[in-house]
Each structure stands twice: as structure tokens, then as C-alpha cells.
C-alpha positions in Angstrom: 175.4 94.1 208.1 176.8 96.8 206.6 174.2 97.7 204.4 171.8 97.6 207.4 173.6 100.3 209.6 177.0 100.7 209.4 177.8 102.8 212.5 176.0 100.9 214.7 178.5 97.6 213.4 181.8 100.4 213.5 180.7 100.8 217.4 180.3 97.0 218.2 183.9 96.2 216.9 185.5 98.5 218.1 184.0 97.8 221.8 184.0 94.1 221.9 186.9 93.6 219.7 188.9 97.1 219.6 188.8 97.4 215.6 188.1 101.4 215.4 189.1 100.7 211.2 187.7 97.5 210.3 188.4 97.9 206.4 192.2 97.5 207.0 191.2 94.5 207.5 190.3 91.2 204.9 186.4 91.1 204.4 186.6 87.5 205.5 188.0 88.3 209.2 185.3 91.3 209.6 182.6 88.7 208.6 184.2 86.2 210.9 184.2 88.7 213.9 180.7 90.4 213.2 179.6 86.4 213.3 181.1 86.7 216.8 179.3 89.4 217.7 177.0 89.1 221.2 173.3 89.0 220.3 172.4 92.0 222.3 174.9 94.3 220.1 173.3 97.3 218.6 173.5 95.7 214.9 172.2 92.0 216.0 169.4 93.8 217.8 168.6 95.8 214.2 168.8 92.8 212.3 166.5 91.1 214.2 164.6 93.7 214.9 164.5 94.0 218.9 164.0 96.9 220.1 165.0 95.9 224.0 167.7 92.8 224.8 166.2 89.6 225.7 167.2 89.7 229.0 165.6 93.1 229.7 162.8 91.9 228.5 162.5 88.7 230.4 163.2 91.1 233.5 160.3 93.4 232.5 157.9 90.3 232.3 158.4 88.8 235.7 158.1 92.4 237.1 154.7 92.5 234.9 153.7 89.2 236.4 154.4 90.1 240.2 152.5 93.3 239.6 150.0 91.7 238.6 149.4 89.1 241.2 149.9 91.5 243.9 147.3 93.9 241.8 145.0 90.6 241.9 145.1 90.9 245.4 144.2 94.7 246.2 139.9 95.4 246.2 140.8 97.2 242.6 142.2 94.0 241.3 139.2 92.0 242.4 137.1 94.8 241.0 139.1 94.6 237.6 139.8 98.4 238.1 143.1 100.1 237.9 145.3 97.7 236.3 149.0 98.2 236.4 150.7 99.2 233.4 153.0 96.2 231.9 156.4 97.6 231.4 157.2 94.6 228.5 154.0 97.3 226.6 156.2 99.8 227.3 159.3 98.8 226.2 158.3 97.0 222.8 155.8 99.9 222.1 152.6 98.1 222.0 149.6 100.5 222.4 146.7 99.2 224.0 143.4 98.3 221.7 141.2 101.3 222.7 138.6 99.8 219.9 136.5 97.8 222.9 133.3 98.7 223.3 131.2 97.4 226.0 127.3 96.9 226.2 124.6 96.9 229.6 122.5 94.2 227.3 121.5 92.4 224.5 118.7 95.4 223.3 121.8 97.7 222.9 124.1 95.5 221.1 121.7 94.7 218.9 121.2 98.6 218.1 124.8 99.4 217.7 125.2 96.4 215.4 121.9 97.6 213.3 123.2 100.9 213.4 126.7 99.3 211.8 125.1 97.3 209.1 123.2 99.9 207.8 119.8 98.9 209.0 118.8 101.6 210.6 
């Protein structure tokens, strides 16, 4: 833990525990009480590589969920336009795939994919 960020493990003892100099202390008791460390502390949440605590999270995807049934319920949502942003996107950083394209028919696909291959 220390090798991974050592700050960010000097600021969760000292708040859950009060240690503000944990090497006056035997290794064995800091590894004891970084063990005992919450798992939304800044150095869990490195380690594992979360970005946002669980529970945030979890809170961000029922709000997504709600949003989106009541969106299915508005003429936009029926028309598939105007979708509401998803805040667990927003939180984890996920970018939306703007690669999507969309043909009108067959005759057009057929050019694009052509076009792709190196037939035309």
C-alpha cells in the first residue's frame, strides 16, 4: 500500500484511526490497521481501482434507471430521441461509442462496405 500511494494511506490512518506518524509504529500493527481500513478509503479505492465508492455508484444507477423509465414515457422516449445522460457514464468516465453508423437500406450498406474493402 505504500508503494502504491503513500499519502493517500498517511490520510486514511490518521482519520479513521488518528495515527498522523504511522512509522513509530511496528510494520506488523500498520499492516494490521491498513487491513482494517473501510473499502471506500482513498487507498482501497486505488488499489482496486474505483474511481467513485460503491455506494455512490449504486445511487447513480437507480437514478439512471428512473430516468430512464420516466424518459420511456415522454413522446422523445417513444421516438428514441433525446436520451438522458446516465450519470454512472459520468462518474466512471465511459465515453459514448460515436463509431455507429447508420444506413436508409441495403444499396447503401453495401456501398459503404465496398468502399471499406477496397472494391471500389
Amino acid at each position: 500500500m505504500i508503494s502504491v500511494d503513500e499519502d493517500a494511506l498517511i490520510c486514511d490512518l490518521a482519520e479513521t484511526y488518528q495515527i498522523y506518524n504511522y512509522r513509530q509504529l511496528p510494520p506488523l500493527s500498520v499492516a494490521v490497521f491498513s487491513l482494517g481500513l473501510r473499502d471506500d478509503s482513498r487507498i482501497k479505492m486505488k488499489l482496486n481501482g474505483q474511481q467513485v465508492p460503491l455506494k455512490i455508484l449504486l445511487l447513480a444507477g437507480i437514478s439512471d434507471k428512473l430516468s430512464t423509465l420516466i424518459w420511456f414515457q415522454t413522446e422523445d422516449g417513444q421516438k428514441g430521441r433525446n436520451r438522458p445522460a446516465m450519470l454512472t457514464d459520468l462518474l466512471t468516465n465511459k465515453e459514448k461509442d460515436n463509431d455507429v453508423i447508420a444506413f436508409h437500406s441495403g444499396e447503401e450498406f453495401e456501398k459503404e462496405r465496398q468502399r471499406l474493402i477496397g472494391g471500389d
